[in-house]
C-alpha positions, 0 to 999 in steps of 0.5 A, spaced: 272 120 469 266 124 467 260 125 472 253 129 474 252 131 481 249 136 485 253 141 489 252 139 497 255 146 499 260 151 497 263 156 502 266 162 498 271 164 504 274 157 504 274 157 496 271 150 496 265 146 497 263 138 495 258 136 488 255 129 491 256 125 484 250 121 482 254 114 480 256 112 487 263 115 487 261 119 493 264 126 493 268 131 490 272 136 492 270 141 488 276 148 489 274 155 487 280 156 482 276 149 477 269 154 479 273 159 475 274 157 470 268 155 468 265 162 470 263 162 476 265 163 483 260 161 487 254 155 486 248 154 490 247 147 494 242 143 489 246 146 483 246 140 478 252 139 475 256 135 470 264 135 471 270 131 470 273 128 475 280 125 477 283 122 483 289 126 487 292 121 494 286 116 494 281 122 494 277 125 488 276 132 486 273 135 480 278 137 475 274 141 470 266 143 471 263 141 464 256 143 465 252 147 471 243 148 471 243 152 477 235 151 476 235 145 480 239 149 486 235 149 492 228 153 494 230 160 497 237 159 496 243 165 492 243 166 485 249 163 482 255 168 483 259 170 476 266 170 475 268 177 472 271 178 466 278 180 466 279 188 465 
């Protein structure tokens, strides 16, 4: 399923965090390893976000992040953290 939400918080030294989904699914878990494959280790809270989700023993979790606009991301939060590119 295909969704859009918003990032409720993410922890960079637990690689996971949790996008609200805005289509009455409740939350997502959202793993740093998915974040990655999108180019980015980190997102601030309030970060919108489009992704694909699928459910995994009765709970849902994003499965491929489509789109990111961190200009939503709430005031006074941290830029967004980048991956970087393989040497």
């Amino acid at each position: 399923m295909t969704a859009t939400g918003t990032v409720a918080w993410f922890d960079l030294a637990r690689q996971f965090g949790f996008v609200a989904l805005s289509n009455g699914y409740g939350d997502a878990f959202l793993h740093m390893s998915v974040l990655k494959e999108a180019g980015y280790v980190w997102l601030p809270r309030g970060t919108t976000v489009r992704v694909r989700t699928e459910e995994d023993g009765g709970k849902r979790r994003v499965a491929e992040v489509l789109e990111i606009d961190a200009s939503t991301a709430r005031p006074g939060e941290s830029e967004p953290i980048l991956r970087k590119p393989k040497a």
